[in-house]
C-alpha positions as CSV (number, residue, x, y, z in Angstrom):
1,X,0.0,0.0,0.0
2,X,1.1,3.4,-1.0
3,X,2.5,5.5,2.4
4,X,0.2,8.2,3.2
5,X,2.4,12.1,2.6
6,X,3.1,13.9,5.6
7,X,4.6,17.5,6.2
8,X,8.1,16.7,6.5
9,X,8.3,13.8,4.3
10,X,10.8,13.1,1.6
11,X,8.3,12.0,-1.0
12,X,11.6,10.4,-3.1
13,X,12.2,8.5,0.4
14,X,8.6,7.4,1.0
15,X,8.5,5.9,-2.4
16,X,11.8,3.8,-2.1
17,X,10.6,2.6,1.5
18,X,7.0,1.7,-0.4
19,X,9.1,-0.4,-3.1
20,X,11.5,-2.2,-0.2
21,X,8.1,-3.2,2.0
22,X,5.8,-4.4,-1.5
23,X,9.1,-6.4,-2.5
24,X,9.4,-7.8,1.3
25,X,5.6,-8.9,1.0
26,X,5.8,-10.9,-1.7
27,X,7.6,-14.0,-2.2
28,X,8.4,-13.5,-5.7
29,X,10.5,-11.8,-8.0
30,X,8.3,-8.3,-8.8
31,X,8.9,-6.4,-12.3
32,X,8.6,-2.7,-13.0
33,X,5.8,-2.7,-14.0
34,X,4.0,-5.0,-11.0
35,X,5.8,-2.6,-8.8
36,X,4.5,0.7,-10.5
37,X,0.2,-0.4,-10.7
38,X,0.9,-1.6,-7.3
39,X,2.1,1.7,-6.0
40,X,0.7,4.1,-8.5
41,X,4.0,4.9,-9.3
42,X,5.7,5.6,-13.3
43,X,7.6,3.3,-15.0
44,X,10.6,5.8,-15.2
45,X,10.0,6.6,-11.5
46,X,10.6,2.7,-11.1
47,X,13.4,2.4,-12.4
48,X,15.2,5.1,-11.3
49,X,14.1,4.5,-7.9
50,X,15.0,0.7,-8.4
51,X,18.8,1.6,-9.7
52,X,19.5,3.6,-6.9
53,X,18.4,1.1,-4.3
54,X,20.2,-1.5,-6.7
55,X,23.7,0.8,-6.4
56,X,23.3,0.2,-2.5
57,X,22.6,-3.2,-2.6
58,X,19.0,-3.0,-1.6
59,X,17.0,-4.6,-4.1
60,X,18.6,-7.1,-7.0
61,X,18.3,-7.0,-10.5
62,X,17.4,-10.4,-11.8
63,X,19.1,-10.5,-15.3
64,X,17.7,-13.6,-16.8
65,X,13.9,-12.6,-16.3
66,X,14.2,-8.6,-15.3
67,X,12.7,-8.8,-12.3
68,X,13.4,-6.9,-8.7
69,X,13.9,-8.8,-5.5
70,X,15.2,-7.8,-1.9
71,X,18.9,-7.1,-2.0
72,X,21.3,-8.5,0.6
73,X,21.7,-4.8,2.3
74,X,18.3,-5.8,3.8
75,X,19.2,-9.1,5.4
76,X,22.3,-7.4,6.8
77,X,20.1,-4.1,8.8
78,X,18.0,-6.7,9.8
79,X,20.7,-9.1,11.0
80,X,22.2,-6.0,12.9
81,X,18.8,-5.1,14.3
82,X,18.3,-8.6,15.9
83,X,21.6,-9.0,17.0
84,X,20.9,-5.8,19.7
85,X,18.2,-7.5,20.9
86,X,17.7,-9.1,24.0
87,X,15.2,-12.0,24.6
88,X,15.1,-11.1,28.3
89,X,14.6,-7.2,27.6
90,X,12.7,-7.4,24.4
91,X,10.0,-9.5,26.5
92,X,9.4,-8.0,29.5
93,X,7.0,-6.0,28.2
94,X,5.2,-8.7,26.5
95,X,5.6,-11.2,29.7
96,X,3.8,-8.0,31.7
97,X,1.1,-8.5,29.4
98,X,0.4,-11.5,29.6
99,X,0.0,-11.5,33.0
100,X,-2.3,-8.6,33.0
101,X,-4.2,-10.1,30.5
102,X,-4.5,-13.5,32.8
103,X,-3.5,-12.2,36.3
104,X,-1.3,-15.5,36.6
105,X,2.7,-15.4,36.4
106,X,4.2,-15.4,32.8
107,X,7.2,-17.2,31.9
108,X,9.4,-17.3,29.1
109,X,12.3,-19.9,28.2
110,X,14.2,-22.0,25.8
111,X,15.3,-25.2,24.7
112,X,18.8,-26.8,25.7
113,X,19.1,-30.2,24.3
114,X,15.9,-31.7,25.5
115,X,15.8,-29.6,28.5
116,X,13.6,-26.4,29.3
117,X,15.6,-23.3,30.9
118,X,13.5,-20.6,32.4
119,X,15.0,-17.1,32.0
120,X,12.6,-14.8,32.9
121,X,8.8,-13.8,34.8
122,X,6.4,-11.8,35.6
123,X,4.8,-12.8,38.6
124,X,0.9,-12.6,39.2
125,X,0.1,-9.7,41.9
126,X,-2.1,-12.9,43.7
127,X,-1.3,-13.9,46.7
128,X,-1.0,-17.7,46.2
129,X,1.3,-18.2,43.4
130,X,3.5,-20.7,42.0
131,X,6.6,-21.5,43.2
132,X,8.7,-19.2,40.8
133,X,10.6,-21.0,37.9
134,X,13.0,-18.8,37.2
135,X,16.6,-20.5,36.6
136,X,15.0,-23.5,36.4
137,X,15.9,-26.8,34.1
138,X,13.6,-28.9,33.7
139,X,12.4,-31.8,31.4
140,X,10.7,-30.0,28.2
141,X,8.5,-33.1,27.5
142,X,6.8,-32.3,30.7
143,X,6.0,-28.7,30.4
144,X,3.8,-26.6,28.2
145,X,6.4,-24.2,27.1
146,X,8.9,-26.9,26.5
147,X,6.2,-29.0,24.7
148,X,5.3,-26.0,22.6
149,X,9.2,-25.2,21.4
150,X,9.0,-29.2,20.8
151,X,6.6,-29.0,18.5
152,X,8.4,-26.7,15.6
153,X,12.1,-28.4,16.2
154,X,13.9,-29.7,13.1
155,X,12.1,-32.9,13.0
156,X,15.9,-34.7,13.7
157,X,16.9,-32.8,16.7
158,X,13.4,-33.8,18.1
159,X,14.3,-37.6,17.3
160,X,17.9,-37.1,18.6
161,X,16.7,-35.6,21.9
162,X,13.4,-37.6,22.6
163,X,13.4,-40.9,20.8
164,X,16.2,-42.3,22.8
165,X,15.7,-40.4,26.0
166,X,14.1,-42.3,29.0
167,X,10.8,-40.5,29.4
168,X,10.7,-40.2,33.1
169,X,6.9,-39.9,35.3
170,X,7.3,-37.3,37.3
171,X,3.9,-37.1,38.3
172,X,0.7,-39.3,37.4
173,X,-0.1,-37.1,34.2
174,X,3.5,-36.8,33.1
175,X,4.1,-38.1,29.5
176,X,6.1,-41.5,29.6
177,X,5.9,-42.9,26.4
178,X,7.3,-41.9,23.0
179,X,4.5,-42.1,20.9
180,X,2.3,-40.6,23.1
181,X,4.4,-37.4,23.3
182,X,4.5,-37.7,19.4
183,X,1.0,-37.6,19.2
184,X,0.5,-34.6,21.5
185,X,2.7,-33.0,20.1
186,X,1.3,-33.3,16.5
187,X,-1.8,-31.6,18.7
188,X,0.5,-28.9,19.7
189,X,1.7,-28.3,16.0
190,X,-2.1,-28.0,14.9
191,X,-3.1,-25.7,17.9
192,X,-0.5,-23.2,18.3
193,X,-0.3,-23.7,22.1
194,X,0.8,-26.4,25.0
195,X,-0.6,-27.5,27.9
196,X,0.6,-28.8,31.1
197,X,-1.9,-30.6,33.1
198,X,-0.2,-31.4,36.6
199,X,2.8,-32.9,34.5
200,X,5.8,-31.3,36.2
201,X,4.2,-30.2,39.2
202,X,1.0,-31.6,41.3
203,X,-1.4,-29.1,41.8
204,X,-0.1,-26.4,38.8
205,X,-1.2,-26.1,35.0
206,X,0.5,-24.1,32.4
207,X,-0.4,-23.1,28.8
208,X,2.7,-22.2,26.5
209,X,3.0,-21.3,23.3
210,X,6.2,-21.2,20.3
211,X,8.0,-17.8,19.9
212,X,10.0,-17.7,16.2
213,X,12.7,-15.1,14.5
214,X,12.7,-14.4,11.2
215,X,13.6,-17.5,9.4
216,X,10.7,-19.1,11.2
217,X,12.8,-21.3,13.2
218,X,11.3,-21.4,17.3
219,X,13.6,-19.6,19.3
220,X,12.0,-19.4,23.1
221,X,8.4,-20.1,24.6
222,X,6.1,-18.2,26.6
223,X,4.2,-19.7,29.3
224,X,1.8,-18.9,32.3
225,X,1.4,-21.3,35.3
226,X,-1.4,-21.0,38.1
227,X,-3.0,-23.1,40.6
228,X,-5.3,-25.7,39.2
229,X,-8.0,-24.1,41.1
230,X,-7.5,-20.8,39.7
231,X,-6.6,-22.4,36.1
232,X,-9.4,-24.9,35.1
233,X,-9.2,-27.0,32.1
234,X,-11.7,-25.3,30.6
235,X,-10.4,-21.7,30.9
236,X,-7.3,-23.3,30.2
237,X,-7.9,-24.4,26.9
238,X,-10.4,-22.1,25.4
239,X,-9.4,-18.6,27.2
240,X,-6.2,-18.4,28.4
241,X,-4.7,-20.6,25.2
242,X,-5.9,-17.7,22.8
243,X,-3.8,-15.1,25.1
244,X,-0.8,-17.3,25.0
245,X,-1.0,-17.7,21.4
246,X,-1.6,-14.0,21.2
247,X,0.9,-12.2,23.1
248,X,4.0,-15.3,21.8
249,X,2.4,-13.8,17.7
250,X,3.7,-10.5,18.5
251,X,7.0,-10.9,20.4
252,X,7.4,-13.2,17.4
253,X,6.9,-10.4,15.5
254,X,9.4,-8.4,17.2
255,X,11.7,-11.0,16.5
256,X,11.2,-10.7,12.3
257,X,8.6,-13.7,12.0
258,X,6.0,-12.7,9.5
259,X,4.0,-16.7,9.6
């Protein structure tokens, strides 16, 4: 979509920014002239604003078919811009969110191996809480947050780390069988979001959901755990899921993921 003019805006500059966004939208090549109805722009316009972004190394100049796609300039701001971010920083803001939105304590963490490592929380303002996670290893297979990273691994690392691993019972509900966690886990895949139901701990659910970067590859989970009396089964899977799978969208977004 064509930016909107403003008083202090570079029109020349708007334009180039218009042409860099339409290219990052698509997932194909784009010629001049896709570029120019799109934008409302000229042909000549095009392609002078094209060979200057071109000189730069913004866009590329497919020879073969004449098309335009995103040069390598972009991957490298980008690269820059996510390497000055902090998982731990970037979601606080998100985690305090989350636990607004479900006044329970909000986690997030990431995968070691087959284990779950809890870096950060928010903790609910209520004054019977869970014992805080925070440092915290613990099997991923029983947790939701672990579960929901395990769900979009490389389908080999999952098979390296799980298929030979002893599945251990930590509690009644904990998963000890490997096809069983397959199966959940196909469920997670489908749903977007984890649950733990008393798994890790007697007495505690949790809902988690998959954070991703840019190439779409999970890099953290975000998580809130309550009391089973406060956290029901129901709310559990059709409220509190949908605010899990919510709040882990945009951080992912923060991140670069456009899924």
């Amino acid at each position: 979509m064509k930016r909107d003019k403003t008083e202090y805006a570079v029109q020349a500059v708007n334009n180039a920014i218009d042409i860099l966004e339409f290219l990052g939208d698509c997932d194909n090549e784009l010629s001049v002239s896709e570029i120019g109805a799109r934008l409302g722009l000229t042909r000549s316009n095009v392609n002078k604003l094209l060979a200057t972004l071109e000189s730069f190394g913004y866009v590329e100049h497919n020879r073969y078919t004449g098309n335009f796609r995103l040069g390598v300039k972009t991957f490298q701001i980008a690269q820059a811009y996510l390497n000055k971010l902090s998982l731990i920083d970037i979601s606080m803001q998100f985690l305090t969110e989350l636990r607004d939105l479900t006044g329970e304590s909000a986690y997030i963490s990431v995968l070691r191996g087959s284990r779950v490592v809890y870096l950060n929380l928010v903790e609910t303002n209520k004054s019977v809480r869970v014992l805080p996670r925070i440092g915290n290893v613990g099997p991923a297979y029983a947790t939701a947050t672990g579960k929901a990273q395990m769900a979009f691994m490389d389908k080999k690392d999952f098979e390296k780390y799980f298929a030979q691993e002893k599945l251990v019972k930590i509690t009644n509900n904990t998963i000890d069988n490997y096809d069983e966690l397959v199966k959940e886990i196909e469920d997670v895949r489908k749903n977007g979001f984890a649950i733990d139901d008393e798994e890790y701990e007697i007495g505690v659910r949790c809902v988690g959901a998959p954070v991703f970067n840019f190439m779409g590859k999970v890099i953290a989970g975000i998580s809130i755990s309550a009391p089973k009396e406060r956290l029901t089964k129901e709310k559990m899977l059709n409220e509190i899921s949908q605010m899990v799978k919510s709040v882990a969208q945009r951080l992912s977004v923060k991140f670069g993921y456009r899924g």
